[in-house]
C-alpha positions in Angstrom: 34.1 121.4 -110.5 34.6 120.9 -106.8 34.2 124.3 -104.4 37.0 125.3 -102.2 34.6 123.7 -98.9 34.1 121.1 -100.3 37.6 120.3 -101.0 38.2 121.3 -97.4 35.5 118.9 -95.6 36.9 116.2 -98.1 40.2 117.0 -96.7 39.2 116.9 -92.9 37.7 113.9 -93.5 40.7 112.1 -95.0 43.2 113.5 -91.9 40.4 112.4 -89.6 40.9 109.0 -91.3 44.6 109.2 -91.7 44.6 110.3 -87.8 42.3 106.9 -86.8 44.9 104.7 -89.1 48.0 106.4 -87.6 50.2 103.9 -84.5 50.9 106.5 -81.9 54.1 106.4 -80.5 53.7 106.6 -76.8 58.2 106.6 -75.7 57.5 107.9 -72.5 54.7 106.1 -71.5 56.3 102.5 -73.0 59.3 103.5 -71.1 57.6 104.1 -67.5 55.8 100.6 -68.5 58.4 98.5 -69.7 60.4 99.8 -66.4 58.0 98.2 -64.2 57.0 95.4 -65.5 60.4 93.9 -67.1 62.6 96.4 -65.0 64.3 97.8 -68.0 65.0 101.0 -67.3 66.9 103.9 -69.2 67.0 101.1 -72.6 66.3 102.7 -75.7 65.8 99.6 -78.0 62.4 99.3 -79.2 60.4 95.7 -78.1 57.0 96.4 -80.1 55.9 93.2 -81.7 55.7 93.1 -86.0 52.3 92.2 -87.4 51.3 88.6 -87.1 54.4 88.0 -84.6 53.1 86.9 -81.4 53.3 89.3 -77.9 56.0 87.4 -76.4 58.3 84.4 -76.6 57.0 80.8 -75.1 58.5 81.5 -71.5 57.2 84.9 -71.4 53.4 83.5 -72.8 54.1 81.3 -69.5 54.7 83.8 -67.4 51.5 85.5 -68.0 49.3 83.0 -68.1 50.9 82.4 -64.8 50.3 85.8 -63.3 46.2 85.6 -65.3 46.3 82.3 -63.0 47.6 83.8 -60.0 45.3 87.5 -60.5 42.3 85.0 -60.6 42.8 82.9 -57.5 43.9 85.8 -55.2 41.2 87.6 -56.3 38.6 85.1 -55.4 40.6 84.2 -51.6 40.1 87.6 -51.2 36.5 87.7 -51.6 36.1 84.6 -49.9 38.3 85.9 -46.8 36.6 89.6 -47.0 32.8 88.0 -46.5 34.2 85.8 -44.2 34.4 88.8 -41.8 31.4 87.6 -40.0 33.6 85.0 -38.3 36.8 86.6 -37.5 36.1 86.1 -34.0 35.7 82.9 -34.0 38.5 82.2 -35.9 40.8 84.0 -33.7 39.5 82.4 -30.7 40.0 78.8 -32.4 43.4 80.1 -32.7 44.1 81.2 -29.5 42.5 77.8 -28.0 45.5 75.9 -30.2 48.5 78.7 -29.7 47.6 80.1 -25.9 47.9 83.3 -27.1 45.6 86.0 -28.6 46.5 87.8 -31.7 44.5 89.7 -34.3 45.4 86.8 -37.1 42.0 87.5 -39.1 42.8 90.9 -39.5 46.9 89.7 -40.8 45.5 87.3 -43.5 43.5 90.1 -44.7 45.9 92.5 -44.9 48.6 90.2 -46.8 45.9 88.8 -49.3 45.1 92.7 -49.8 48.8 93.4 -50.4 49.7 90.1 -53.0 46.5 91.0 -54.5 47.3 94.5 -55.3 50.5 93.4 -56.2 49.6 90.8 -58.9 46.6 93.4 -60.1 49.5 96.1 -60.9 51.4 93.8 -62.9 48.2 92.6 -64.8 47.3 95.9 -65.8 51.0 97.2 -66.9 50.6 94.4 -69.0 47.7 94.7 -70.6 49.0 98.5 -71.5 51.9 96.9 -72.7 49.7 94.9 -75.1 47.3 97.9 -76.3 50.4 99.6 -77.2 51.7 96.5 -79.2 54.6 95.7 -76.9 56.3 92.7 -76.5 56.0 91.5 -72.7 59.2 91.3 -70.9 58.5 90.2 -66.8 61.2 90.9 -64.9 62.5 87.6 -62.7 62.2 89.7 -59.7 58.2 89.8 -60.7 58.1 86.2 -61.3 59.5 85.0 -58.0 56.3 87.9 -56.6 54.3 85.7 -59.1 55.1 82.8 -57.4 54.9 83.5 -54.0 51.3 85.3 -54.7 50.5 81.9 -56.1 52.0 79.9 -53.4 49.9 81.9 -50.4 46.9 81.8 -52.3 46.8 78.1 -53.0 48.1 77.4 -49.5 45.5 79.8 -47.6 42.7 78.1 -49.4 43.7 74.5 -49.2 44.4 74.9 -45.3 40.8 77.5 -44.5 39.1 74.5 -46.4 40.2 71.9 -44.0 40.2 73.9 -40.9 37.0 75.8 -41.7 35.1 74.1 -44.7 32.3 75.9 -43.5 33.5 78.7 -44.5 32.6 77.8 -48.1 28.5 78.3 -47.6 29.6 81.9 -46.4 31.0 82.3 -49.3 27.8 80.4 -51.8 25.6 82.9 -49.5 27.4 85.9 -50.7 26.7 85.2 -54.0 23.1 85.6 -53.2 23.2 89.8 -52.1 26.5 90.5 -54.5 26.3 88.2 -58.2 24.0 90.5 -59.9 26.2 93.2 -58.9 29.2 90.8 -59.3 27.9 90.1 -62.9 27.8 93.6 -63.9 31.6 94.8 -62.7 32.6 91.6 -64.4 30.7 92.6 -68.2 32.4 95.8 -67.4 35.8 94.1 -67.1 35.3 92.1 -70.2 34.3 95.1 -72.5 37.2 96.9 -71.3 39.6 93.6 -72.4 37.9 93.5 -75.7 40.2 96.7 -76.8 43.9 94.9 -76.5 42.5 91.4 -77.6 40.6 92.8 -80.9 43.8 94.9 -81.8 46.3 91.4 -81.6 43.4 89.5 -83.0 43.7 91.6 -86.3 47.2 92.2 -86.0 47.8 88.4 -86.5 48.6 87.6 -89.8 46.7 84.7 -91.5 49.4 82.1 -90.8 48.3 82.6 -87.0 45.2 81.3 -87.3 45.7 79.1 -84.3 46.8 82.2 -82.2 43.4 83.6 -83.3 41.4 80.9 -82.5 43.2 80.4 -79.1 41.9 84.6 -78.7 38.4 83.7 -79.6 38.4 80.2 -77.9 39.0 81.7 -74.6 37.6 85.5 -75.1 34.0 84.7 -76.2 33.3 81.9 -74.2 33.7 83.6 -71.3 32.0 86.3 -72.2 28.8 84.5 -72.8 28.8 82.8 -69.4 29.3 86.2 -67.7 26.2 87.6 -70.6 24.2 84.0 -69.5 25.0 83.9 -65.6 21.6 85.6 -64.4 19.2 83.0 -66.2 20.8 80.7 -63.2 20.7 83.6 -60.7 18.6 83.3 -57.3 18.6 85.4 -55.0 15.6 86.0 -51.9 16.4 90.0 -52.1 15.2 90.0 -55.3 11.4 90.0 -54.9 8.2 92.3 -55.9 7.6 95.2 -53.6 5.3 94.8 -50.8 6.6 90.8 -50.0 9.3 92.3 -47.5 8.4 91.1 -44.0 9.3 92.6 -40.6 13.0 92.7 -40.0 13.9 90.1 -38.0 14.8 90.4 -34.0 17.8 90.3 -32.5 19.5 88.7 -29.6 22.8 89.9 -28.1 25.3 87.1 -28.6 26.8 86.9 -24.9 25.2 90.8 -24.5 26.9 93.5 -26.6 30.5 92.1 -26.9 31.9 94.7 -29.7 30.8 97.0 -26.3 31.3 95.9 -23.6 33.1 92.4 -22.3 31.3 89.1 -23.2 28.8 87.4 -20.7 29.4 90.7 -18.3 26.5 92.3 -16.7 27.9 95.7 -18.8 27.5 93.6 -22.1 23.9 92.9 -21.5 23.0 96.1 -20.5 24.6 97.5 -23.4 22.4 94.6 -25.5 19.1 96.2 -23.9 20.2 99.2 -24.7 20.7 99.0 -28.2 17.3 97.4 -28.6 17.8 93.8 -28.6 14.8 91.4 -28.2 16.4 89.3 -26.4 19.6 87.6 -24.6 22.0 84.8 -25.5 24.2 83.3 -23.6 25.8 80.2 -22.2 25.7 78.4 -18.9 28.1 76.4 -16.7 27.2 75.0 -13.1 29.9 75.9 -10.3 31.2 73.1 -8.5 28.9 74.2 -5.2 25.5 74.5 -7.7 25.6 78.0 -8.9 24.8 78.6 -12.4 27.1 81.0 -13.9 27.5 82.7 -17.5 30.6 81.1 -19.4 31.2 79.7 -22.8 34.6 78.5 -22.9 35.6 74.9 -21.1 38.1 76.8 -19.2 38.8 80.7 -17.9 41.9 81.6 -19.7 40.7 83.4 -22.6 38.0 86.1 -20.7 39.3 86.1 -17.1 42.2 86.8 -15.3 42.9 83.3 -14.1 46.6 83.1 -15.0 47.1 85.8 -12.3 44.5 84.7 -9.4 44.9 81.1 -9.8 48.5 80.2 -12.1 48.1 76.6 -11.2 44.8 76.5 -12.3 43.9 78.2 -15.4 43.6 75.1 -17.5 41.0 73.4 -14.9 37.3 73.3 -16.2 35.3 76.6 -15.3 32.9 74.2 -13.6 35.0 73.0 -11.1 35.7 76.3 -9.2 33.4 77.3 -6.4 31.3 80.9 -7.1 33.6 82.5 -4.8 36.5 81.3 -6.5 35.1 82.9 -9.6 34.3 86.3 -7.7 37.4 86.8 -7.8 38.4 87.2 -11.1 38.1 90.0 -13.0 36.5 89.4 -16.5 37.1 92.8 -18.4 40.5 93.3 -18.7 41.1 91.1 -21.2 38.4 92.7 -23.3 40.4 95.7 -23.4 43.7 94.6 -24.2 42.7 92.0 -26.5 40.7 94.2 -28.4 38.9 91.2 -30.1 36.5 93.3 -32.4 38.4 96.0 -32.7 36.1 98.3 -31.0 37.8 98.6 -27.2 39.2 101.9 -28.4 35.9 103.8 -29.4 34.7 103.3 -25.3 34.5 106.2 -23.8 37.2 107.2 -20.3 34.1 105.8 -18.2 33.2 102.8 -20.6 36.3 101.5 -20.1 36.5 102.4 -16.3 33.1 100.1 -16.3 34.1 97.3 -18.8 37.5 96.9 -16.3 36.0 96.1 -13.2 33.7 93.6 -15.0 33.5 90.4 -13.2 31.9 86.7 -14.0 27.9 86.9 -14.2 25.7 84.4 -12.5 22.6 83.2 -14.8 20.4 84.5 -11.8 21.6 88.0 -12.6 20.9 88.1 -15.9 17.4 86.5 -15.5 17.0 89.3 -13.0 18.0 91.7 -15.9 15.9 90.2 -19.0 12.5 90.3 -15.8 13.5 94.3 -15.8 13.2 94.7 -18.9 10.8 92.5 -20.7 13.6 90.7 -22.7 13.5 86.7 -23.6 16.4 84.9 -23.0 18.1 82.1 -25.0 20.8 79.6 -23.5 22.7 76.7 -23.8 23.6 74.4 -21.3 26.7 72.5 -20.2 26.8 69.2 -18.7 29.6 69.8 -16.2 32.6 67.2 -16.3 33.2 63.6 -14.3 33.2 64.3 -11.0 31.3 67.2 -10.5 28.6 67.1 -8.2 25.7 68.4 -10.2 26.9 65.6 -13.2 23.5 64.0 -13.0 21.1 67.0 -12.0 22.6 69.8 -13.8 19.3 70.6 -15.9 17.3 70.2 -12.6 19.2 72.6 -10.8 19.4 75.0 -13.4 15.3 74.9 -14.0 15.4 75.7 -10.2 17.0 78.9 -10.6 14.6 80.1 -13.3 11.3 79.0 -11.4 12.4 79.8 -8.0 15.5 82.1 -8.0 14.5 84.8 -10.1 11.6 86.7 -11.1 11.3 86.3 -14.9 8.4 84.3 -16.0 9.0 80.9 -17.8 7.8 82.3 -21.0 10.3 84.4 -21.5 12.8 82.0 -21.1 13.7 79.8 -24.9 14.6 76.1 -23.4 17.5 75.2 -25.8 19.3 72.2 -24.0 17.7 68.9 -25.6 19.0 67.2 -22.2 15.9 65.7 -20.3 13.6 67.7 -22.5 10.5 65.5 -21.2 11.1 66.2 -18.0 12.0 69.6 -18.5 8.1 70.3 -20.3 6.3 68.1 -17.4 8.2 70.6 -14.1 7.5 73.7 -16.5 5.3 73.4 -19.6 5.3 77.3 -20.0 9.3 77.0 -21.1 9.1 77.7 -24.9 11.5 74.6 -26.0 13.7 75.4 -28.8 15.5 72.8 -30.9 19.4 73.2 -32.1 19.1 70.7 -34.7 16.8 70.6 -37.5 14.0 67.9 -37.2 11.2 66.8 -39.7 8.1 68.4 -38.6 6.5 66.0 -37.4 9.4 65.5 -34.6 9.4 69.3 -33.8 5.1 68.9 -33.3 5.8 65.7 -30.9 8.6 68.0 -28.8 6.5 71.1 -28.9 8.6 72.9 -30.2 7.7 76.3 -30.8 11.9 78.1 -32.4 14.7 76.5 -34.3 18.2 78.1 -33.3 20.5 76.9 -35.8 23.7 78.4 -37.4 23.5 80.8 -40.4 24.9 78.5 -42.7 21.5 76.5 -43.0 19.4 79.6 -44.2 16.8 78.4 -46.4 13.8 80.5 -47.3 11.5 77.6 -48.2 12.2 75.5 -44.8 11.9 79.2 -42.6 8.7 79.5 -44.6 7.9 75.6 -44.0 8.2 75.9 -40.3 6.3 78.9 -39.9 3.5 77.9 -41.9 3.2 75.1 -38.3 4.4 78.2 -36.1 8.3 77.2 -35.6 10.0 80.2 -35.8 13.1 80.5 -36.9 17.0 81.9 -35.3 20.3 82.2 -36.4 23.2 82.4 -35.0 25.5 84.3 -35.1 24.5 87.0 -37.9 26.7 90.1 -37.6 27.7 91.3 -41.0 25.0 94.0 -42.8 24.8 92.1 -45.7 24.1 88.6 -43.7 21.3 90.3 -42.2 19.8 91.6 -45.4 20.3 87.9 -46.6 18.0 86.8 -43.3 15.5 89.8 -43.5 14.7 88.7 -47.4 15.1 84.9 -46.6 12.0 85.7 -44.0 13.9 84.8 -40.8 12.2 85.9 -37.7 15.5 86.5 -35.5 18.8 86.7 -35.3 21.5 86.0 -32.9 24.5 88.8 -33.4 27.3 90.1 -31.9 26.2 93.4 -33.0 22.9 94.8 -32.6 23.9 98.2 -32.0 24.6 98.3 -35.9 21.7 95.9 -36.9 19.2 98.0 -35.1 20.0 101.0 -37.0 19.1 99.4 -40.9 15.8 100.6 -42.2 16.1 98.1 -45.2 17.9 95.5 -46.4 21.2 95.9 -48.6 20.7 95.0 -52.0 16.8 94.4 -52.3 15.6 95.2 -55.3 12.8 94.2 -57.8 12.7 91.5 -60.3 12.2 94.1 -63.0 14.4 96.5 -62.0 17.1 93.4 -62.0 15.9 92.3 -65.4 16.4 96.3 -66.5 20.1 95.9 -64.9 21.0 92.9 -66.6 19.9 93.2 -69.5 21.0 96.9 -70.5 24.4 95.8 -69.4 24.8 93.1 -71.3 23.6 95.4 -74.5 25.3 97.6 -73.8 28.7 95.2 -73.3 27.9 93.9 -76.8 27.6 97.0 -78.9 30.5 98.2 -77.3 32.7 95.3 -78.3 30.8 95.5 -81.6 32.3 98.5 -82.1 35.6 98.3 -81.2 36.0 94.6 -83.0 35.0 96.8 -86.4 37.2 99.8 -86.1 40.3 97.1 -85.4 39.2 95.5 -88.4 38.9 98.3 -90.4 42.0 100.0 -89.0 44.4 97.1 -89.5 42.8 96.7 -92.9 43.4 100.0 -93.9 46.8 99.9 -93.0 47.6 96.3 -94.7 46.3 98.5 -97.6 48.4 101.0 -97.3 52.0 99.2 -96.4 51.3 97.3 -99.9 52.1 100.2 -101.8 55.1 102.2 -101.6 55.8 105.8 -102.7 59.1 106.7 -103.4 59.9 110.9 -102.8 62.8 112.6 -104.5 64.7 115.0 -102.5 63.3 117.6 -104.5 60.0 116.9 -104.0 60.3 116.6 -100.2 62.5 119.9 -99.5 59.2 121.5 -102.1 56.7 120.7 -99.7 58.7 121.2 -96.5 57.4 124.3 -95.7 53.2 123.9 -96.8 51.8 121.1 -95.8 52.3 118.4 -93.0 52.5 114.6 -93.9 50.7 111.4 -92.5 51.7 108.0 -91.7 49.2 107.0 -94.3 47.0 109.7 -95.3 47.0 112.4 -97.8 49.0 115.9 -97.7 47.6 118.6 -99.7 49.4 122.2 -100.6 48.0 125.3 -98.9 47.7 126.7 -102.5 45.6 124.1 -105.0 44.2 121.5 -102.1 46.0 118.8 -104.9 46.4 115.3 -102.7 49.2 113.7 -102.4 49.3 110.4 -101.0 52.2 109.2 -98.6 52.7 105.9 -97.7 55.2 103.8 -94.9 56.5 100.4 -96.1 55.9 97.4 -94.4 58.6 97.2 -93.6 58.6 100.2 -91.2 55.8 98.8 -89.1 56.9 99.6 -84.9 59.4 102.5 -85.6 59.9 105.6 -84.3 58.8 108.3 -86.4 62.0 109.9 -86.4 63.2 106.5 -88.2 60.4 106.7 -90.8 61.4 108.1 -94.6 59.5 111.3 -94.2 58.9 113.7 -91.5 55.7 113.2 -90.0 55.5 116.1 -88.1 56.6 119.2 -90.0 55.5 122.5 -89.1 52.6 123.4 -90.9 49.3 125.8 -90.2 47.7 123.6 -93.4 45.3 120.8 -92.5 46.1 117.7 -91.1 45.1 114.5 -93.0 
């Protein structure tokens, strides 16, 4: 015969069981849910879905798929617009070229993609609790216009970024380089956590819904094994042995310092120096009387003063004002109430004193500067318009500055204009020519050239290595995002070309490097990890929704008698066992089927009588 303890631990092992099998009823919480999702408020109907009846109705199934749809491609605009951010100058400035005015749009697409994309993530996650609690969904038509417009953006932003700025797109391929493997890992983790509310409707279909099931696995598992699968197609340059990281690569000021100071300003390139840039980039223009001067737009609205000094003329070329025309304008003001980066209000009272009185720098200044300070200078050159007097001997007169107007020596200078670049190498050989396009090898030998400056877009860490293995270095342009740089550094680019360097200079390593075994460790606990986890929580749906099929097939019927006997001693279970505080005897209580998604108040029994017996 039995002991007491044991009939105890047998006991507390059925209530644990009878606890596990129990359908909480969560009002409140199902009431705060329903009222945001479907906007039904103060109701006191239930809306929980029977066994084997589906979540919702056919519009409502549209609806979410719709707003799964609409979560998915906000989601990956905002990704693509957030590593975008290494451009968000330039497309501001292509937007102020086409409206005449500047305004912080970059920043404004960021911030409404942010907002629809909270948005539609609120409403995915009420539903999904709406679901683990076996509610039918309900969206309110308030939350499918949201949907819609969500939707509408999305779609519109993409399709318009894409024509505009299809370059865009390698930004984003890049990206995947430094964030999948981390990528891959928050989306197992997203996944597992799905796996609860889709194993407890995938049981809780009856065997008539086999197509519902299906339709659960058929779109569940197979994306799940993609997202278990994705790093076997994985490459990525920061993922390499320790002790193959090279030097990190130099950096050249794009147009100085200009998150610090005004673009092409003497302040800006002294700012550059400072914050231990290699060398200077910048672009050159020839004044209509033969003095080479530091400007990269075609015209002087957008960094000068020109609609003050000269109304009539700020739409004329830059090139066709003399340099004491150009004296006169100021070239920092804009800087500071444009704000392009964002940064004009960190300066310092005398900072912005300086970057104020900024005017247009000559290219002799600046050679001046970079023969100070030991600093190689990049620039490109523009032809100046019809008309101009230097039209035909713009390189020549340009070259004479260099070798006769300044004091820097030829070999610090990088030759980038491909204009005359014969004669260019016969009046100076010591110029180190530099190529903006990328040329077989063999051309770049013929030209002598010894650096490639090309845009970031064509990173490639077997042509970088491929060049340098015939001593052609390698520079980007413009690289001003940490993680781009990281991308560089690992890809084995010798320099840069940023509009940052004071932030640049400061990283010890690159983001994201890691080993290939410590990836392989990454990957592949996760994904173990993902599969026991769903594993488990598939089996205790199964058994739980098997246990309580079990239990709604047989029905016990209670006198009155009976009941108002054991008010008092013991405290009875959905579907469990109840024993009396006296002789441990079980007695096994049962809901109908037919009770499945009521209240407990509306069950036969009271499930929740005041007891100090065990639970079951």
């Amino acid at each position: 015969m039995a002991s007491p303890l044991s009939k105890l631990q047998l006991g507390g092992l059925r209530g644990l069981r009878a606890k596990l099998l129990r359908r909480r009823d969560h009002r409140p919480l199902v009431a705060c849910l329903s009222g945001l999702y479907g906007c039904r408020w103060g109701r006191d109907e239930r809306s929980s879905s029977r066994p084997g009846a589906c979540c919702c109705d056919k519009l409502e199934g549209v609806s979410f798929a719709l707003l799964v749809a609409t979560f998915c491609l906000t989601l990956v605009f905002l990704y693509f617009w957030g590593q975008a951010k290494n451009d968000y100058n330039d497309f501001d400035w292509f937007n102020f070229m086409n409206l005449g005015f500047w305004f912080p749009w970059s920043v404004v697409l960021l911030v409404v993609t942010a907002v629809f994309f909270t948005y539609v993530t609120v409403l995915m996650l009420l539903a999904l609790c709406l679901l683990s609690e076996g509610q039918k969904l309900y969206l309110h038509w308030s939350h499918k216009i949201g949907i819609l417009l969500s939707l509408t953006f999305s779609i519109a932003a993409t399709a318009v970024l894409s024509d505009l700025w299809r370059k865009e797109w390698t930004t984003l391929l890049l990206s995947f380089q430094v964030t999948a493997p981390y990528l891959h890992v928050g989306g197992v983790l997203l996944m597992t956590a799905l796996s609860w509310p889709i194993a407890m409707h995938f049981f809780r279909m009856s065997s008539k819904s086999e197509a519902g099931q299906g339709l659960i696995l058929g779109v569940y598992l197979p994306i799940l094994s993609a997202l278990y699968l994705v790093p076997l197609g994985l490459y990525s340059p920061c993922i390499k042995q320790v002790g193959t990281l090279g030097p990190a690569p130099a950096l050249f000021g794009h147009r100085g310092a200009p998150m610090l100071a005004p673009e092409n300003t003497m302040m800006s390139f002294e700012r550059a120096v400072e914050a231990g840039c290699d060398g200077l980039e910048t672009d050159v223009t020839i004044s209509v009387d033969g003095v080479p001067f530091l400007m990269h737009d075609r015209t002087l609205r957008r960094t000068t003063d020109i609609h003050q000094v000269f109304p009539n003329w700020k739409d004329a070329s830059a090139a066709m004002f003399t340099w004491t025309e150009l004296e006169e304008l100021n070239a920092g003001t804009w800087f500071l109430s444009h704000n392009p980066f964002g940064t004009a209000g960190s300066l310092g009272a005398a900072d912005r004193l300086q970057a104020g009185m900024q005017s247009i720098c000559s290219l002799q200044a600046l050679l001046e500067l970079a023969a100070r300070t030991d600093k190689r200078v990049i620039f490109d050159l523009y032809r100046p318009p019809t008309g101009h007097p230097y039209r035909d001997t713009w390189v020549q007169r340009t070259l004479e500055v260099v070798q006769n107007e300044s004091s820097i020596h030829s070999s610090q200078v990088l030759w980038l204009p491909s204009d005359l670049r014969s004669l260019v190498q016969d009046l100076d050989p010591f110029l180190q020519q530099t190529s903006g396009t990328r040329l077989p090898l063999e051309e770049l030998q013929r030209q002598r050239i010894v650096l490639l400056n090309l845009h970031y877009s064509a990173m490639s860490p077997e042509l970088t290595s491929a060049y340098a293995a015939v001593n052609i270095s390698t520079n980007l342009y413009v690289v001003s995002q940490p993680w781009l740089f990281s991308l560089a550094w690992c890809a084995g680019v010798q320099s840069v070309t940023t509009n940052a360097p004071q932030l640049l200079s400061a990283m010890s390593a690159p983001l994201f490097l890691m080993s290939p075994d410590e990836y392989n460790v990454m990957w592949i606990l996760s994904d173990l990890l993902s599969l026991v986890l769903i594993f488990i929580i598939f089996t205790f749906h199964w058994w739980r929704e098997r246990g309580m099929s079990s239990c709604s097939s047989s029905k016990v019927t209670m006198d009155d008698g009976t009941y108002s006997k054991f008010t008092t001693g013991l405290q009875l279970t959905v579907c469990g066992s109840a024993f009396s505080s006296s002789s441990f005897l079980p007695i096994p209580i049962c809901s109908s089927g037919s009770d499945w998604g009521r209240s407990p108040s509306a069950l036969p029994v009271d499930q929740s009588l005041q007891s100090g017996d065990q639970l079951l």
